[in-house]
N, CA, C and O of each residue as an XYZ file, in Angstrom:
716
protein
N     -29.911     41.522     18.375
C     -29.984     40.223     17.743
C     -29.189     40.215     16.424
O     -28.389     39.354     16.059
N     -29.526     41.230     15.841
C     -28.664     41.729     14.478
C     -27.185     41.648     14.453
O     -26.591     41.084     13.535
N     -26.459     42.326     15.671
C     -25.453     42.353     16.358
C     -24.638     40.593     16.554
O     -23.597     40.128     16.089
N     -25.478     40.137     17.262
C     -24.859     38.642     17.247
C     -24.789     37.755     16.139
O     -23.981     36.924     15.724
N     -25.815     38.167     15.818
C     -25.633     36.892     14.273
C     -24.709     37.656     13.538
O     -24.007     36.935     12.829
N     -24.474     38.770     13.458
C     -22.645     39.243     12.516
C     -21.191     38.911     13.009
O     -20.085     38.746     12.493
N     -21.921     38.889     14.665
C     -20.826     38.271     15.223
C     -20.532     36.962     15.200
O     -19.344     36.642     15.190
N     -21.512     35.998     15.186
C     -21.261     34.409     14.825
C     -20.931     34.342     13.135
O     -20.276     33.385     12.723
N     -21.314     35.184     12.368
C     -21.125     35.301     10.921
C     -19.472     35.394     11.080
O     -18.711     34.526     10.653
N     -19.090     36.499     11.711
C     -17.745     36.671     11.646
C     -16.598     35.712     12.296
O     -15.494     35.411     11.842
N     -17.120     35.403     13.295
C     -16.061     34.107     13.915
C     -16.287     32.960     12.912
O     -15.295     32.271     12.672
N     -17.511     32.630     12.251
C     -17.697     31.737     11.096
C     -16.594     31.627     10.273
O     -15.855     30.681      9.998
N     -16.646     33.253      9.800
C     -15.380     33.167      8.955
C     -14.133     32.834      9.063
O     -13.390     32.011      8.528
N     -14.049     33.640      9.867
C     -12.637     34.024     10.498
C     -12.113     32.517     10.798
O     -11.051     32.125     10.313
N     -13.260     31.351     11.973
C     -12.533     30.331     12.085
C     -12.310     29.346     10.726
O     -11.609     28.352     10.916
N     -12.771     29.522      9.584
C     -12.503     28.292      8.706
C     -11.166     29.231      7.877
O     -10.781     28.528      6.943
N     -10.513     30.312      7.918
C      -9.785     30.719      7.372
C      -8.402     30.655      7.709
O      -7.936     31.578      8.378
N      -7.589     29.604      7.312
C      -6.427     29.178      7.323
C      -5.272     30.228      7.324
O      -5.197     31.105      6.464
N      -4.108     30.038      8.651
C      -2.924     30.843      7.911
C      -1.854     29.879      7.254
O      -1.509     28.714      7.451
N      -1.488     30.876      6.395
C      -0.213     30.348      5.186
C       0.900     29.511      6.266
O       1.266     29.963      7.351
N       1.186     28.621      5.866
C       2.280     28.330      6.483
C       3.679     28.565      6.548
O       4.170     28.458      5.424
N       4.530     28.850      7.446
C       5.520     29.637      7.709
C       6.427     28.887      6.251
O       6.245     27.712      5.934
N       7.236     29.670      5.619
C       8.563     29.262      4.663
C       9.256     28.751      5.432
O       9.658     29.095      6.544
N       9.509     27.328      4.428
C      10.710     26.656      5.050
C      11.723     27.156      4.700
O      11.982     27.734      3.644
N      12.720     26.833      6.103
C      14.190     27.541      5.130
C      14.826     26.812      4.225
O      14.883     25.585      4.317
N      15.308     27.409      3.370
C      16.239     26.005      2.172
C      16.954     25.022      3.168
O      16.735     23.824      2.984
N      17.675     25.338      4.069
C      18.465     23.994      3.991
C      17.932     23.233      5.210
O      18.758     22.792      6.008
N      16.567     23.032      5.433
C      15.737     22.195      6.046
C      14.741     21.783      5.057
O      14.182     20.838      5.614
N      14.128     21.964      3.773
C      13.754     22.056      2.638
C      14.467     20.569      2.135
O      13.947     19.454      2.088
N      16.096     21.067      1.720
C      17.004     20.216      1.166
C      16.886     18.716      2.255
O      16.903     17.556      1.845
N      16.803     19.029      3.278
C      16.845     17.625      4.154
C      15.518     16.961      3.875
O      15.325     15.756      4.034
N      14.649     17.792      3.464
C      13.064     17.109      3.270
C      13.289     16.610      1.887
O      13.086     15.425      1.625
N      13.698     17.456      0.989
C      13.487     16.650     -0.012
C      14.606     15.085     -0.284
O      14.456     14.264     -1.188
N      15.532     15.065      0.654
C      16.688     14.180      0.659
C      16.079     13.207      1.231
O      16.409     12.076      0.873
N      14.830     13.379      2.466
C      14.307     12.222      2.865
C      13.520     11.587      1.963
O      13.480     10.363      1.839
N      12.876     12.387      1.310
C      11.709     11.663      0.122
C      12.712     11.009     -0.646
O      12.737      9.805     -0.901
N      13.727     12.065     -1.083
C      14.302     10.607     -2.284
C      14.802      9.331     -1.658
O      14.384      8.251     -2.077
N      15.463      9.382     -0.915
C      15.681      8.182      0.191
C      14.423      7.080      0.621
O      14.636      5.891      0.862
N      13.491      7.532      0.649
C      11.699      6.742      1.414
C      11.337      6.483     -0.049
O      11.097      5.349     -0.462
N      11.312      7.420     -0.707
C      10.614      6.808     -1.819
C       9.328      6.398     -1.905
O       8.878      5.314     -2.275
N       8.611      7.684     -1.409
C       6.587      7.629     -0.829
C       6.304      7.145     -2.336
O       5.399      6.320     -2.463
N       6.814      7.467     -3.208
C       6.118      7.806     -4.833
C       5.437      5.939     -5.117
O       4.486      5.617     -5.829
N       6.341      5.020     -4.274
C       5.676      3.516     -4.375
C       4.524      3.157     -3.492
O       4.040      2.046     -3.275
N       4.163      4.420     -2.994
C       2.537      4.043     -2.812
C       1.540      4.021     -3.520
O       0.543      3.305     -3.429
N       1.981      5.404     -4.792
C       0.854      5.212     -6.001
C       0.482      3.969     -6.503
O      -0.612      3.705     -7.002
N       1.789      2.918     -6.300
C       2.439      2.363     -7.532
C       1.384      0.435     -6.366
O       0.692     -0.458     -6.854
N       1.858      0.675     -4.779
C       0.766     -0.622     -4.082
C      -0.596      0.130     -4.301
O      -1.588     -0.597     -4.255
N      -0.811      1.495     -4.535
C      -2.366      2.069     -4.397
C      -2.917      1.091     -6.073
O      -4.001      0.508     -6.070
N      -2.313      1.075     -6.916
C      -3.078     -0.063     -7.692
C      -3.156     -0.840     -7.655
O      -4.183     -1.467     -7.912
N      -1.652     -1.475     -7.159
C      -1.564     -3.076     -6.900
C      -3.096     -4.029     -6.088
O      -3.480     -5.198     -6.128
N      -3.642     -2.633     -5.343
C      -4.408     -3.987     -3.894
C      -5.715     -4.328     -4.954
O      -6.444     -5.309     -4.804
N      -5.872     -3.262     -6.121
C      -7.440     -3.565     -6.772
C      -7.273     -5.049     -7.527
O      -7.782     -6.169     -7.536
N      -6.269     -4.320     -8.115
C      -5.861     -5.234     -9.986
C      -5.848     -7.091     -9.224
O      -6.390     -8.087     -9.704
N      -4.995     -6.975     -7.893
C      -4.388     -8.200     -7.036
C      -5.793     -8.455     -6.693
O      -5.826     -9.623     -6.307
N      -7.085     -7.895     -6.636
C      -7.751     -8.120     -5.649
C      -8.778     -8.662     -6.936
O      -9.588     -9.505     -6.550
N      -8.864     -8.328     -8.323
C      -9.744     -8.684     -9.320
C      -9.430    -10.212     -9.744
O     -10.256    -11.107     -9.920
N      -8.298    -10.266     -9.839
C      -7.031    -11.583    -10.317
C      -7.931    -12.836     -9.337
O      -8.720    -13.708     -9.699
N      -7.413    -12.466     -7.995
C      -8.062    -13.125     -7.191
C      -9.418    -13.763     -7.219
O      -9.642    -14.936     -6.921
N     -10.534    -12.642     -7.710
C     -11.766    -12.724     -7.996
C     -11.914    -13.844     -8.897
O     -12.523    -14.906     -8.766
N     -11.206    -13.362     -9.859
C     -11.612    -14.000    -11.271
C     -10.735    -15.597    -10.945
O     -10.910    -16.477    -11.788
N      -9.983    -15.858     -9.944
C      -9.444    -17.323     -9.810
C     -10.304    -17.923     -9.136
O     -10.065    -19.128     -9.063
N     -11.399    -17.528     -8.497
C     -12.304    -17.755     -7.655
C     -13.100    -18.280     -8.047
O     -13.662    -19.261     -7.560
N     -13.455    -17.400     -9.616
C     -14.886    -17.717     -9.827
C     -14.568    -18.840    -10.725
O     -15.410    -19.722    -10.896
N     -13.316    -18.888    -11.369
C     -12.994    -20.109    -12.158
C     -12.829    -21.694    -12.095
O     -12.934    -22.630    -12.887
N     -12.396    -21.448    -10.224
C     -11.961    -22.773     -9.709
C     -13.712    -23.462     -9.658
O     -14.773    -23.028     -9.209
N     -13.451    -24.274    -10.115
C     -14.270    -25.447    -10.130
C     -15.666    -25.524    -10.983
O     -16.546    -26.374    -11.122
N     -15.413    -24.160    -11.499
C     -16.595    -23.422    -12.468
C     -15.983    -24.002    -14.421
O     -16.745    -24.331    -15.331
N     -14.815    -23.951    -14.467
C     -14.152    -24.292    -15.730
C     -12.975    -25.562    -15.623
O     -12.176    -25.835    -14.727
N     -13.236    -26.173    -16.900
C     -12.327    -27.576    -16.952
C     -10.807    -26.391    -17.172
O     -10.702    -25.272    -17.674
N      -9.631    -27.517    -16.382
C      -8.961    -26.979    -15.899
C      -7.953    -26.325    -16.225
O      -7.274    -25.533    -15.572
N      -7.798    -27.010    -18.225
C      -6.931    -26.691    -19.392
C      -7.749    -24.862    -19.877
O      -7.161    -23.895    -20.361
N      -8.857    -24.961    -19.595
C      -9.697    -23.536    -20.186
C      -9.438    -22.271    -18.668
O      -9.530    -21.043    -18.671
N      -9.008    -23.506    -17.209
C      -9.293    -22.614    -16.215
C      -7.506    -22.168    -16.216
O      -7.232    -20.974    -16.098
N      -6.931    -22.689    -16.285
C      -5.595    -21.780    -17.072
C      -5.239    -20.951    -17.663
O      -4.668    -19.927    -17.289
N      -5.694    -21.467    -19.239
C      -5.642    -20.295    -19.745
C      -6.602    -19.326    -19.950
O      -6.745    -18.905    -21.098
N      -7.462    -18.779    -18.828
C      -7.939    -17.745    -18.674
C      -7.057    -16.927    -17.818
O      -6.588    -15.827    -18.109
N      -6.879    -17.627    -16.672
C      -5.676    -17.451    -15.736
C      -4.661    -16.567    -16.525
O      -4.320    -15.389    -16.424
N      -4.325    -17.558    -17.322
C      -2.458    -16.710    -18.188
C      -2.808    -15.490    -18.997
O      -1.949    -14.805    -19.551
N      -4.179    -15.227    -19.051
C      -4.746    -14.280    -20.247
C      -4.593    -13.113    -19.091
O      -3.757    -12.213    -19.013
N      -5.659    -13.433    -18.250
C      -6.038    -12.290    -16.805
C      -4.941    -11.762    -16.736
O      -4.779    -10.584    -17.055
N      -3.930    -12.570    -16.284
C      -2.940    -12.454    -15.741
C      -1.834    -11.592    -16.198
O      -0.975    -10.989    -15.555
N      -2.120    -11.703    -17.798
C      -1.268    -11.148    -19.001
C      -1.885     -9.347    -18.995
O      -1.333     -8.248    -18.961
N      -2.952     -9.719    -19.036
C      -3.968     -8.121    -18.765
C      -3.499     -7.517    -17.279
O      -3.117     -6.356    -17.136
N      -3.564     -8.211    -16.512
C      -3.416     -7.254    -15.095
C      -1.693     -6.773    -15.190
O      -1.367     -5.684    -14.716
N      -0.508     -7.813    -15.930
C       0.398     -6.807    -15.980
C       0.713     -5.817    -16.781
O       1.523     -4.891    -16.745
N      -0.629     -6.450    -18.009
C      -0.153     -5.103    -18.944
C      -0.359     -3.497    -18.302
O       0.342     -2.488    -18.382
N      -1.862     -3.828    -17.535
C      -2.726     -2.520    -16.665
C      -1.583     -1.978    -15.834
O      -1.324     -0.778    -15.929
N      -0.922     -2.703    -15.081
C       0.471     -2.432    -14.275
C       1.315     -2.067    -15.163
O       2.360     -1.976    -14.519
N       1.550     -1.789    -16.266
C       2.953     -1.590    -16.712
C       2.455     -0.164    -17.427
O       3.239      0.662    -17.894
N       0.886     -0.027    -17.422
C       0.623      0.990    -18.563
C       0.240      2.242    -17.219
O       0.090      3.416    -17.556
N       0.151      1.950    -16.157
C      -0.830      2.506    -15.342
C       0.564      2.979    -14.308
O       0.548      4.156    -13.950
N       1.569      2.242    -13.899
C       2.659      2.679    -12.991
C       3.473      4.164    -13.056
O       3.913      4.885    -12.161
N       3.469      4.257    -14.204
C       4.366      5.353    -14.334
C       3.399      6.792    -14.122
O       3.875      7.804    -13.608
N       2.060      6.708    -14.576
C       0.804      7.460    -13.895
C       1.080      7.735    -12.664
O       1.541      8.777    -12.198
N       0.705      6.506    -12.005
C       0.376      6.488    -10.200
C       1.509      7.379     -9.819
O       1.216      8.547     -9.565
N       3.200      6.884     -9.712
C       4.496      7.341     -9.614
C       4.396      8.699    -10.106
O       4.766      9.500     -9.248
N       3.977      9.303    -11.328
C       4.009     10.815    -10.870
C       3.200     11.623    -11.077
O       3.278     12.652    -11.748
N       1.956     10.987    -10.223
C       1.079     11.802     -9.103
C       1.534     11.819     -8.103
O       1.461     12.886     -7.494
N       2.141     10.794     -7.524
C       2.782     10.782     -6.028
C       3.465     11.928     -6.359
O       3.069     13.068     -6.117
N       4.622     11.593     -6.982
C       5.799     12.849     -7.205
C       5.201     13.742     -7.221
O       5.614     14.578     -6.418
N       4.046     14.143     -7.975
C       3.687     15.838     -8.080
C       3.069     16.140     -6.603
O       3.467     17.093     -5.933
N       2.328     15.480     -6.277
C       1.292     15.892     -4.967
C       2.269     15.531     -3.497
O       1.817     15.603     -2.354
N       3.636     15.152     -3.841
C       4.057     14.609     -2.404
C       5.007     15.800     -1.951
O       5.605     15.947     -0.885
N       4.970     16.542     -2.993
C       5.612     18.312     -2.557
C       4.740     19.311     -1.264
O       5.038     19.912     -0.232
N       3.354     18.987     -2.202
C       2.295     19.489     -0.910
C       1.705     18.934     -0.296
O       0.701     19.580      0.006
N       1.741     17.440      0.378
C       1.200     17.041      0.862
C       2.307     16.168      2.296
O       2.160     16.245      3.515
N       3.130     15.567      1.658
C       4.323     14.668      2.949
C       5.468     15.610      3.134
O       5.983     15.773      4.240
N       5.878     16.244      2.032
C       6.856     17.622      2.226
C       6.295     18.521      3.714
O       6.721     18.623      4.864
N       5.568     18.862      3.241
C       4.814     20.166      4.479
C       4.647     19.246      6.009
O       4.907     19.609      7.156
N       4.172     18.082      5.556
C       3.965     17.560      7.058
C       5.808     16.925      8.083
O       5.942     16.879      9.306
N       6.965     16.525      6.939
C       7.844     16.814      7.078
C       8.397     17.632      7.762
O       8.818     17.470      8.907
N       8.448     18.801      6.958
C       9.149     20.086      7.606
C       8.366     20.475      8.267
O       8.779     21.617      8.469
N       7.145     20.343      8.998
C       6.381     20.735     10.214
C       6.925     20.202     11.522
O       7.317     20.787     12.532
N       6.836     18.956     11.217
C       6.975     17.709     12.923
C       8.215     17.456     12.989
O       8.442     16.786     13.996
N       9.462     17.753     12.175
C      10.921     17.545     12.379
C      11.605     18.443     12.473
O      11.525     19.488     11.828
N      12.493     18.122     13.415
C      13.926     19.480     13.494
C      14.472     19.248     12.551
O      14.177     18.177     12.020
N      15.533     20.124     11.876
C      16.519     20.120     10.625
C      17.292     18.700     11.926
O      16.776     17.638     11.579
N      17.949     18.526     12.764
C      18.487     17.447     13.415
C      17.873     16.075     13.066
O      18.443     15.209     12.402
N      16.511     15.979     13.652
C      15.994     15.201     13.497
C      15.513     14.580     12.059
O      15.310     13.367     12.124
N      15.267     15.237     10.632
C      15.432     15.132      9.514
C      17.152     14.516      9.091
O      17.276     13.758      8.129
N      18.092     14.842      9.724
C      19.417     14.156      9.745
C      19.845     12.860     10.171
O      20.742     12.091      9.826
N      19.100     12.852     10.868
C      18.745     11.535     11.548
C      18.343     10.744     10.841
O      18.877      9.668     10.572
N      17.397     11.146     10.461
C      16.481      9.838      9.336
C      17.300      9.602      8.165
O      17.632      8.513      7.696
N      17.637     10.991      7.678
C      19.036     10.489      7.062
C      19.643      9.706      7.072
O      19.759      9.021      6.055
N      20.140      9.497      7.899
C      21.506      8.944      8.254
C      20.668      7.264      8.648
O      21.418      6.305      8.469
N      19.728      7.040      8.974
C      19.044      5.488      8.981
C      18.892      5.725      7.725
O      20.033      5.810      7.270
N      18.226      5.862      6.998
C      17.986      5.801      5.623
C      18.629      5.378      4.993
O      18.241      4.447      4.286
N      20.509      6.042      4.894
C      21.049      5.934      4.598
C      22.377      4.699      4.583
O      23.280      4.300      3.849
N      21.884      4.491      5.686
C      23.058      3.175      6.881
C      23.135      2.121      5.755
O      22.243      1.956      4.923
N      24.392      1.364      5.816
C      24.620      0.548      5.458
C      24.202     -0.485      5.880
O      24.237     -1.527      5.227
N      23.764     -0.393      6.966
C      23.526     -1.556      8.056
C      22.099     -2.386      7.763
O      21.746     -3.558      7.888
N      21.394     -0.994      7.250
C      19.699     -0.495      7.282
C      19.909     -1.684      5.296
O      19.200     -2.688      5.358
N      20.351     -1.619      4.512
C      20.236     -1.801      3.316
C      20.837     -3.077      3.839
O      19.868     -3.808      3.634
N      21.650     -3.780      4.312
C      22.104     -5.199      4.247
C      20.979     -5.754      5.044
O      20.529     -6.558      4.229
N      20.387     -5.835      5.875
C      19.132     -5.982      6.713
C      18.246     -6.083      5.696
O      17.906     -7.215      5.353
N      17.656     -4.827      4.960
C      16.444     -4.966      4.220
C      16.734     -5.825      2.679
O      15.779     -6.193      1.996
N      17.964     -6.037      2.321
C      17.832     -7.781      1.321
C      18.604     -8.816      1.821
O      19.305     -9.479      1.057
N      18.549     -9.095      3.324
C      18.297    -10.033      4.241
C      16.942    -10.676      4.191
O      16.757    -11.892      4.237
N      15.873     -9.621      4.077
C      14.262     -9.618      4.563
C      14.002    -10.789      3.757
O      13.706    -11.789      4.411
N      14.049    -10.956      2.118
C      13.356    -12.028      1.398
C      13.534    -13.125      1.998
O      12.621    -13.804      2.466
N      14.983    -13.460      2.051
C      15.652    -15.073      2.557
C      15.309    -15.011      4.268
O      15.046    -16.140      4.681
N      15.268    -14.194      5.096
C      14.392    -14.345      6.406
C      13.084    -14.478      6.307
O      12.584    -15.010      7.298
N      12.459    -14.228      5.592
C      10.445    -14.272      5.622
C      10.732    -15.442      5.056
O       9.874    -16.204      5.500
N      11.566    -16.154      4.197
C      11.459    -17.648      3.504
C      11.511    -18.338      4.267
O      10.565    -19.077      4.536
N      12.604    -18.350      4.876
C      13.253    -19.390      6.360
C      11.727    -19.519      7.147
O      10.947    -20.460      7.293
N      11.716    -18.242      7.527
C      10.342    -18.038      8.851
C       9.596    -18.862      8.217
O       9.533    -19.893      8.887
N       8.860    -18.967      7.060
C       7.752    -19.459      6.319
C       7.645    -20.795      6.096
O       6.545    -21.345      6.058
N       8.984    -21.553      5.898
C       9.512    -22.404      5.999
C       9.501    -23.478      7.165
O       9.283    -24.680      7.014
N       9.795    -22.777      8.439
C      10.046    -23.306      9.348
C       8.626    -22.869     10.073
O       8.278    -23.638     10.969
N       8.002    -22.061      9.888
C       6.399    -22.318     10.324
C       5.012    -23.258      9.326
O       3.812    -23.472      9.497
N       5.714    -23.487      8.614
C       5.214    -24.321      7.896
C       5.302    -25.590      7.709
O       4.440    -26.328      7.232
N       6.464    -25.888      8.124
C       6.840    -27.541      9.198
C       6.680    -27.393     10.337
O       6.616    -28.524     10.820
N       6.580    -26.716     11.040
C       5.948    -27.006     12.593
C       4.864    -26.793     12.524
O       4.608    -26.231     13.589
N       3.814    -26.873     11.849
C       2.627    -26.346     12.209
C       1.812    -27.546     10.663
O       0.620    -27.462     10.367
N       2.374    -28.099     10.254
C       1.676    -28.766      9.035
C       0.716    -30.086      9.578
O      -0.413    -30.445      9.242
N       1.794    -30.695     10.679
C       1.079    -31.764     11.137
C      -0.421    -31.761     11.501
O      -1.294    -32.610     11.324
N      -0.451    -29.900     12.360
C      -1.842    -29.538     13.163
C      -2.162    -28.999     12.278
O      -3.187    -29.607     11.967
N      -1.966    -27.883     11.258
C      -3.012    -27.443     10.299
C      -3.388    -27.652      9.284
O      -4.382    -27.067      8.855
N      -2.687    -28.594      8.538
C      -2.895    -29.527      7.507
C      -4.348    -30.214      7.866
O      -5.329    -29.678      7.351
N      -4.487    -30.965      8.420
C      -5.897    -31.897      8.508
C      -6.907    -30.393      8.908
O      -7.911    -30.199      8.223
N      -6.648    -29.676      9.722
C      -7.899    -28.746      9.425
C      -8.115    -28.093      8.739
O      -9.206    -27.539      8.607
N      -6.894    -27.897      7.898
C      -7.475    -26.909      6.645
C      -8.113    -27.843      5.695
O      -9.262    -27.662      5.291
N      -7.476    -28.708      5.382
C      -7.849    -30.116      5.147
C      -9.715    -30.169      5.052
O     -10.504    -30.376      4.131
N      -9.823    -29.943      6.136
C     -11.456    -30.227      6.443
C     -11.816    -29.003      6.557
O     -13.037    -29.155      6.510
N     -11.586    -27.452      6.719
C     -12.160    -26.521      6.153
C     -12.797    -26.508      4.727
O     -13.934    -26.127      4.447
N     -11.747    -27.046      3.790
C     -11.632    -26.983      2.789
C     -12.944    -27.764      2.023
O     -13.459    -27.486      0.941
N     -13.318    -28.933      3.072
C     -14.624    -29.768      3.074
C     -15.415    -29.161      2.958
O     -16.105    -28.927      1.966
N     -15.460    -28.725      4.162
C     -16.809    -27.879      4.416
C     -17.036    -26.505      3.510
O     -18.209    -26.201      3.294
N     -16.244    -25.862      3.098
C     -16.586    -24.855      2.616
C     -17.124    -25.925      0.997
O     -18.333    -25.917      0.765
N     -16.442    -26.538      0.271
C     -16.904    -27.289     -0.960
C     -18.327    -27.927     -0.607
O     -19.323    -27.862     -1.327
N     -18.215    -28.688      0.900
C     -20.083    -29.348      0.848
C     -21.174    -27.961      0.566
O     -22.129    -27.983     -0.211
N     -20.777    -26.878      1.349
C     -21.487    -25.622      1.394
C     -21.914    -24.953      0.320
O     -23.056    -24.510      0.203
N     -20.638    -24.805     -0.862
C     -21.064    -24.266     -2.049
C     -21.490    -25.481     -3.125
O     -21.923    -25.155     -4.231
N     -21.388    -26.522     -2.855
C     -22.529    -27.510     -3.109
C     -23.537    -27.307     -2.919
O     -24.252    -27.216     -3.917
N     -24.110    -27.138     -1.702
C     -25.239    -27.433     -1.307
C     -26.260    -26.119     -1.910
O     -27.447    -26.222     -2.218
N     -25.486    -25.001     -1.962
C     -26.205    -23.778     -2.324
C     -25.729    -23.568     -3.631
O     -25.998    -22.406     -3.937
N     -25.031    -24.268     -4.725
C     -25.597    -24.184     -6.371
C     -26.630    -25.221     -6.521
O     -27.464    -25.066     -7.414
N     -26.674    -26.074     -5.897
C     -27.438    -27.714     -5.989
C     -28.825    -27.265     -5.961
O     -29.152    -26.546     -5.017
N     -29.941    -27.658     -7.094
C     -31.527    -27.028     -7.006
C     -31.951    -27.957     -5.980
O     -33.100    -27.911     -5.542
């Protein structure tokens, strides 16, 4: 009995004990780090604040609409508003290099794991395309158009129901501040 429980002791160990991962070679290394500068992960730190600060702003327009006359519900607005970019302007360069420091051991390694030095060339080379960069500041003036043009075809029918969503949700929070 003694015997087995050293033996489950030992596979215990043994299985939570990690091996090192193989050295990358430099010039599959160099393609990893050429993809990061190219992707540019480090602007996730930078939406990882954006969704709170965007998400408080929101809050606080929420609680204002119809709660404050509309000259005071402004300029709380322009104040908030003034605060959430200061928090963004004081807080970005933080987020940006933590990414940078932690994206060595963390998107680096998973990088040079799941890609061939080929296939890291590859991405390169999209990354890099000319084709790929005239396309992506295309994107603003295409999501406008789209937005645009779904927003006249669709105003006639969703206009009156948002229209009357908009009712109902106001009779509702009527009815439940109302003693």
């Amino acid at each position: 009995m003694k015997r087995l429980a050293t033996m489950f002791t030992i596979l215990a160990i043994g299985g939570s004990v990690q091996a090192a991962p193989a050295p990358v070679p430099a010039a599959k290394q160099e393609l990893v780090n050429r993809v990061l500068q190219l992707w540019h992960p480090e602007t996730i730190g930078e939406s990882m604040l954006q969704q709170p600060v965007g998400d408080a702003v929101q809050q606080a327009r929420v609680v204002l609409q119809g709660r404050a006359a509309p000259e005071k519900r402004d300029a709380a607005l322009k104040d908030i508003m003034g605060d959430a970019r200061q928090f963004m302007d004081a807080n970005r360069p933080v987020a940006q290099a933590s990414a940078q420091k932690v994206m060595g051991t963390t998107v680096a390694p998973i990088l040079a794991e799941r890609f061939t030095e080929e296939e890291l060339r590859q991405i390169i080379a999209i990354l890099e395309s000319p084709v790929k960069k005239k396309f992506e500041a295309m994107v603003p003036e295409m999501q406008k158009k789209l937005g645009e043009g779904v927003a006249a075809d669709t105003r006639s029918v969703i206009d009156p129901k948002l229209q009357e969503l908009q009712q109902r949700i106001g009779m509702r929070l009527r009815s439940a501040v109302t003693p």
